[in-house]
C-alpha positions as CSV (number, residue, x, y, z in Angstrom):
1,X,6.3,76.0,-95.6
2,X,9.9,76.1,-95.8
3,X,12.1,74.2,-98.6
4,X,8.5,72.6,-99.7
5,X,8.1,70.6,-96.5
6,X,6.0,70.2,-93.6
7,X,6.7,70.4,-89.6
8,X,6.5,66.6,-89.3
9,X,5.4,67.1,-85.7
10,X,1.8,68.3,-86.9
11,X,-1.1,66.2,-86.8
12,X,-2.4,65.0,-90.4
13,X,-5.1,67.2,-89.6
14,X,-2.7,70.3,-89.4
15,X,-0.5,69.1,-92.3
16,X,-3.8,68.5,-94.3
17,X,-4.7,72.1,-94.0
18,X,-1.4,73.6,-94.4
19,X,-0.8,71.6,-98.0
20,X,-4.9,72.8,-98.7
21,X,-3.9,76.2,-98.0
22,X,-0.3,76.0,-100.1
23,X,-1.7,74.5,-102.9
24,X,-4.4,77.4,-103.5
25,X,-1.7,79.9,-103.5
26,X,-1.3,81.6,-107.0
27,X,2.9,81.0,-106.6
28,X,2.8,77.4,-105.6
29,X,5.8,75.6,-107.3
30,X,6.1,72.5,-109.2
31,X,8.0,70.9,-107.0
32,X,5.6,71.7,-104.0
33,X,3.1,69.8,-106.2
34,X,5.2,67.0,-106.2
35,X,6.3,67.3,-102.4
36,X,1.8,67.2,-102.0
37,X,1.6,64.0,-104.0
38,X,4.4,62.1,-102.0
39,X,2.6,63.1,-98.7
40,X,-0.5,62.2,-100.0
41,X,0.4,58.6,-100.6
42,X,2.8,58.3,-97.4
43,X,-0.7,57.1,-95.6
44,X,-4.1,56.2,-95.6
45,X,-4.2,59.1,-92.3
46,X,-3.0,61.5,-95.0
47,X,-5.7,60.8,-97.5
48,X,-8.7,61.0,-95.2
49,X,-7.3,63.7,-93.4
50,X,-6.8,65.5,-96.7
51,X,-10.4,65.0,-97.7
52,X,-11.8,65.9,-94.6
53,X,-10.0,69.4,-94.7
54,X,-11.2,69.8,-98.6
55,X,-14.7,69.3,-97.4
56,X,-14.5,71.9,-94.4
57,X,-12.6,73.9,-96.7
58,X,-15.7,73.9,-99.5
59,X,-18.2,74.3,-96.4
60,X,-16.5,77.1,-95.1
61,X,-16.8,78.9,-98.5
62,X,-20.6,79.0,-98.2
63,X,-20.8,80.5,-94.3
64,X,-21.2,83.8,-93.9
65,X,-17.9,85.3,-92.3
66,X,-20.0,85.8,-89.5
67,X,-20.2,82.7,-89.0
68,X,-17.2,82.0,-87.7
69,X,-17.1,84.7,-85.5
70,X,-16.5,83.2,-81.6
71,X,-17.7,85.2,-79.3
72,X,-16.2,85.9,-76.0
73,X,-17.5,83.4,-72.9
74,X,-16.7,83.2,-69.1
75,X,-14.2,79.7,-68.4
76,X,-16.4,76.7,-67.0
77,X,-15.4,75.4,-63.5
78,X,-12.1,77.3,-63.8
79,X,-10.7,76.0,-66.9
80,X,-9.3,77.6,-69.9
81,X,-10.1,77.5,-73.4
82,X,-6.3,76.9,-74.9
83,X,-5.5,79.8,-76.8
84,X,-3.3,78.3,-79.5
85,X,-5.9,76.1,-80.5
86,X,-8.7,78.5,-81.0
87,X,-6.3,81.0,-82.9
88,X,-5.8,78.0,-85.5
89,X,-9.0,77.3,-85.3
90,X,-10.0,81.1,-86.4
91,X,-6.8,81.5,-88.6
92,X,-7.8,78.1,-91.1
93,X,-11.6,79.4,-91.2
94,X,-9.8,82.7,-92.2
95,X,-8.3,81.3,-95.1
96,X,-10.9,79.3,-96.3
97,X,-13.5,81.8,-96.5
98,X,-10.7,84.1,-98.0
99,X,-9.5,81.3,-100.1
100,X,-12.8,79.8,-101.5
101,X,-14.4,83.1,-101.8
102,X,-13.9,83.0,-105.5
103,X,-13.6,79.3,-106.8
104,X,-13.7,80.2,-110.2
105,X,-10.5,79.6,-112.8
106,X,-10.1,81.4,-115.7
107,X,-7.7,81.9,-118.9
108,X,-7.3,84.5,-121.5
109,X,-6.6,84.5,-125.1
110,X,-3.6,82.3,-125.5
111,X,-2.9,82.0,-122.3
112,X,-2.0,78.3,-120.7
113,X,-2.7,77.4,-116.3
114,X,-2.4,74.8,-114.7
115,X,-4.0,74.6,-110.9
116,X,-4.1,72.3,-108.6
117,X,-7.4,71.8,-107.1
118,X,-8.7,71.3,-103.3
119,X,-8.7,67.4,-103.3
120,X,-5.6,67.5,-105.5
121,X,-6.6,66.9,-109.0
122,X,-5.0,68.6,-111.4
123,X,-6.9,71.2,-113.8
124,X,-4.8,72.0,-116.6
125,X,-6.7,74.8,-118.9
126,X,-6.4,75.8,-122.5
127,X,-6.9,79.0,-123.9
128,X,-9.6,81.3,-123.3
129,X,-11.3,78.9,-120.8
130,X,-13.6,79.0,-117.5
131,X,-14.5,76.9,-114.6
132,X,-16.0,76.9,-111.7
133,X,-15.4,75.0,-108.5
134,X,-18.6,73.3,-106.8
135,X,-17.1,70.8,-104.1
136,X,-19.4,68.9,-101.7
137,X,-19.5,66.4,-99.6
138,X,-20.1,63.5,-101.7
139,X,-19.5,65.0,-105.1
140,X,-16.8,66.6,-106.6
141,X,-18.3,69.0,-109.5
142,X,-16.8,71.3,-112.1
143,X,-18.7,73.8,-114.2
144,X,-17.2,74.5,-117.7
145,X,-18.2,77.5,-118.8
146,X,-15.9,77.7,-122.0
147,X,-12.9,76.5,-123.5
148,X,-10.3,73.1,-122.5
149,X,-9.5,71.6,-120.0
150,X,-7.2,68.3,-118.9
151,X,-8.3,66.8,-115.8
152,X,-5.8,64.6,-113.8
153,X,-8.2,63.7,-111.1
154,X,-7.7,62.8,-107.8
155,X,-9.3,59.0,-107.0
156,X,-12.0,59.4,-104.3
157,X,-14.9,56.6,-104.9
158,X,-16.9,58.2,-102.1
159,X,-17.0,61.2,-103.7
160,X,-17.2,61.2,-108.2
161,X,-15.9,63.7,-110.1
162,X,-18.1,65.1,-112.1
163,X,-17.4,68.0,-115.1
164,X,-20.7,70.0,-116.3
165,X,-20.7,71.1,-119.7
166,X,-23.7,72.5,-122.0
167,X,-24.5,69.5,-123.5
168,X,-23.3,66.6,-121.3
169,X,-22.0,65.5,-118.3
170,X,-18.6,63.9,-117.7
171,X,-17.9,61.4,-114.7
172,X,-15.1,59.5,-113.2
173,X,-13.4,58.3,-110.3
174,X,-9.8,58.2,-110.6
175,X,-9.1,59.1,-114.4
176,X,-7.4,61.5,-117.0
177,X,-9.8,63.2,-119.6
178,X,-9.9,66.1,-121.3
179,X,-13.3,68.2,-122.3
180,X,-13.8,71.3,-124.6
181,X,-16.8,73.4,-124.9
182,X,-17.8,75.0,-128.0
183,X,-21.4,77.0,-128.9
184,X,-22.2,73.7,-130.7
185,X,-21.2,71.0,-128.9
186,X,-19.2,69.3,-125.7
187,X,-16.1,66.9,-127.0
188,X,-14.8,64.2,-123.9
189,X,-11.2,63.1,-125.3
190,X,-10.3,60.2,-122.6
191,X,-6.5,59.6,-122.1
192,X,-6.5,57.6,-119.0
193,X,-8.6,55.4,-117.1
194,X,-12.7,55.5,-117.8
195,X,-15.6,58.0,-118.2
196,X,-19.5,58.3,-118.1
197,X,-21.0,60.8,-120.5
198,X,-24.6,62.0,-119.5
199,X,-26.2,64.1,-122.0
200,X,-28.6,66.7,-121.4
201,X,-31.2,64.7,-122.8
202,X,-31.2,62.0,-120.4
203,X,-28.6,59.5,-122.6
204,X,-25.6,57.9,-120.8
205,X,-22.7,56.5,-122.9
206,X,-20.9,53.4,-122.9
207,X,-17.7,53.7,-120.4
208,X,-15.4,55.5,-122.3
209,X,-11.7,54.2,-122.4
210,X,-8.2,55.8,-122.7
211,X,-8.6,56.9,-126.6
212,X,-12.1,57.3,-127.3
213,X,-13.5,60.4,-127.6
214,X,-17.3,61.4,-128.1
215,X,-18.8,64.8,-129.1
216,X,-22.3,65.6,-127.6
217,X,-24.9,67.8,-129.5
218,X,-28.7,68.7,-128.6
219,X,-29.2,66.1,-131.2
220,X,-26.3,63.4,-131.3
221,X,-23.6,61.5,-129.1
222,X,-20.6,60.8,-131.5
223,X,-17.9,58.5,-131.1
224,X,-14.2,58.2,-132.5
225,X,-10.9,56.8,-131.7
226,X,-8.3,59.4,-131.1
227,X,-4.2,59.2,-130.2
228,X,-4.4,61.0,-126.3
229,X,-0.9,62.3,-127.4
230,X,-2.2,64.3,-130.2
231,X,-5.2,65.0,-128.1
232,X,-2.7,66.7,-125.4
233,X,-0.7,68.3,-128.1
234,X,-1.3,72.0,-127.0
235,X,0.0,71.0,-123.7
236,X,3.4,71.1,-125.5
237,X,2.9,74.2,-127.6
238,X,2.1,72.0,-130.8
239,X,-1.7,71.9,-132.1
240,X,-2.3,69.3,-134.8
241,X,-4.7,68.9,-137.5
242,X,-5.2,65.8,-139.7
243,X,-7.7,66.1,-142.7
244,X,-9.6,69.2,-141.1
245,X,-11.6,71.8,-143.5
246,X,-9.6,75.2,-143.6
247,X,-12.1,77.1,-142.0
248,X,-11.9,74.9,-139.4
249,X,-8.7,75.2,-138.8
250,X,-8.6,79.3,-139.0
251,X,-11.4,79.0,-136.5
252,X,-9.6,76.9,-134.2
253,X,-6.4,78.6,-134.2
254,X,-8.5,81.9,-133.6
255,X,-8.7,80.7,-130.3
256,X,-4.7,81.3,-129.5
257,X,-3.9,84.2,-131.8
258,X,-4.5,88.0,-130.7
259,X,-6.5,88.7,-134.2
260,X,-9.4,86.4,-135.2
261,X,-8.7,84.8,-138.4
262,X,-11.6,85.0,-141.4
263,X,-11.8,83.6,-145.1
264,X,-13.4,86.3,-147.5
265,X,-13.2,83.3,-150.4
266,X,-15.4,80.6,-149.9
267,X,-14.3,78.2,-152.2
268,X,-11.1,77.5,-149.9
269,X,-13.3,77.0,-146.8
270,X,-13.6,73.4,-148.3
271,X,-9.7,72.8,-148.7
272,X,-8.5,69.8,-146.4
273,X,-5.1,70.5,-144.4
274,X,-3.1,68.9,-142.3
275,X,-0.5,70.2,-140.4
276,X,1.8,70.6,-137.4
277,X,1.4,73.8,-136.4
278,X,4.2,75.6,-133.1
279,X,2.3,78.2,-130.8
280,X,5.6,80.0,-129.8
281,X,6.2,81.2,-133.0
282,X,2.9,82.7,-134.5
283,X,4.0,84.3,-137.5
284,X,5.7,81.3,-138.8
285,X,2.9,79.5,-137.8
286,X,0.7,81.5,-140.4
287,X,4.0,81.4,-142.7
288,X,4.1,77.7,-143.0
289,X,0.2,77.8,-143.7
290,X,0.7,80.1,-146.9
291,X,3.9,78.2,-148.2
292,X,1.8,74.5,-148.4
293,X,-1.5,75.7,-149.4
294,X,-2.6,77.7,-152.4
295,X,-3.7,81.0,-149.8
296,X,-2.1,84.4,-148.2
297,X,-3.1,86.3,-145.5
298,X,-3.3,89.9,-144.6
299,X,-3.9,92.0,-141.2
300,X,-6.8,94.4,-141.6
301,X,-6.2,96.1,-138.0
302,X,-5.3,94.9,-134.6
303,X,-7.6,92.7,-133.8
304,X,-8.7,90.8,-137.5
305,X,-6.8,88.3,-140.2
306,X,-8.2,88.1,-143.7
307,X,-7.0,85.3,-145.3
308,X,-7.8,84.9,-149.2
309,X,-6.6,82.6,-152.3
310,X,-3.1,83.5,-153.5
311,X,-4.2,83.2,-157.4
């Protein structure tokens, strides 16, 4: 794919496989992305074709490779199987089955990724996160093993987009959400369209708009309003905390830093805090936390923080 276009002599079939195959590729470009979407919307022919390529794609994924092994045959009545065809034939079953091998995404600690999935939603991850990839024909299904994740997703009525966390299940159609997966719980933060939260207890949720969030237990379905800016914060390198407890807080921001943060005096793991905190610059980060509350902080070894009262 030369200067992020496509031979517009292809069939929408051929393009369709082509952007499937680009957009998988670990140095796809932004502005390939945004080359994909303007394709996407040129035509109705591009969208089905698109679809039907991500569902052979997913399909292919579950064959054996043997499977798509042709096996040599004599010519009927003289004619001749074309050759190019069948090579492209072999060479797009090649790279789905190489592609789709491992549909699983993942993220270390502080580490950010964006990918762009087969139908063309948008999966943008958090630190330390994990999902997996579970496409069919008439649902479109993420497993989130742990961590964040922003979800721009692709509309498709035919086929819902569902994402599977421990304690509920999120669905939509054509919508922008975000879920995070803790030992305790499953949070939905919606900041575009609607969602349907299933929990694993058989309860289903009011549709959830753009600023409502809910947090799912074994026990509970919560519900509060949030700001979906503040909600996307980290996409920006900014995380945000308004009225949180402080061990909260060091808990959360454990999650980005190399060392794990612990309190060793308890009677500050009730102190509120809020605060504006920048993930580029961690040590200021943890700066700015002992210059505006009553605490210091001190690194035991390489991989743990001990933060205790500064009196």
């Amino acid at each position: 794919m030369q200067d992020h276009q496509l031979d517009s002599a292809g069939s929408a079939s051929d393009q369709a496989i082509e952007w499937l195959a680009r957009l998988r590729a670990d140095d796809v470009t932004p502005q390939e992305t945004a080359d994909f979407a303007i394709w996407l919307a040129a035509s109705a022919e591009h969208q089905l074709a698109f679809d039907q390529a991500a569902e052979i794609w997913q399909l292919t994924a579950q064959m054996p490779v043997q499977a798509i092994t042709l096996k040599p045959r004599m010519p009927r009545y003289g004619s001749l199987l074309p050759l190019a065809t069948a090579a492209s034939v072999l060479f797009a079953a090649f790279l789905m089955v190489l592609q789709l091998a491992t549909p699983s995404f993942a993220t270390g600690k502080g580490e950010q990724r964006r990918v762009v999935l087969a139908d063309g939603s948008i999966a943008f991850m958090n630190t330390a996160s994990k999902i997996q990839v579970q496409y069919s024909t008439d649902e479109r299904r993420i497993v989130l093993h742990e961590g964040e994740v922003w979800f721009d997703v692709a509309k498709n009525t035919q086929r819902p987009f569902v994402v599977d966390g421990r304690y509920a299940d999120a669905k939509a159609v054509g919508t922008a959400f975000s879920v995070r997966e803790t030992p305790g719980f499953t949070r939905v933060s919606v900041t575009e369209g609607t969602v349907v939260l299933l929990s694993a207890n058989g309860d289903e949720s009011p549709h959830l708009g753009a600023g409502d969030e809910s947090t799912v237990s074994a026990t509970a379905m919560d519900y509060q309003q949030v700001d979906p800016e503040l909600v996307l914060s980290w996409q920006r390198g900014q995380l945000v905390y308004n009225d949180v407890r402080l061990d909260v807080l060091l808990k959360d921001l454990s999650r980005y830093l190399p060392k794990t943060m612990t309190i060793n005096d308890q009677q500050l793991e009730d102190l509120r805090v809020s605060a504006v905190l920048n993930l580029d610059d961690q040590e200021a980060m943890l700066e700015a936390l002992s210059r505006t509350l009553p605490i210091r902080w001190k690194s035991l070894s390489d991989t743990l923080i001990i933060v205790t009262s500064d009196t």
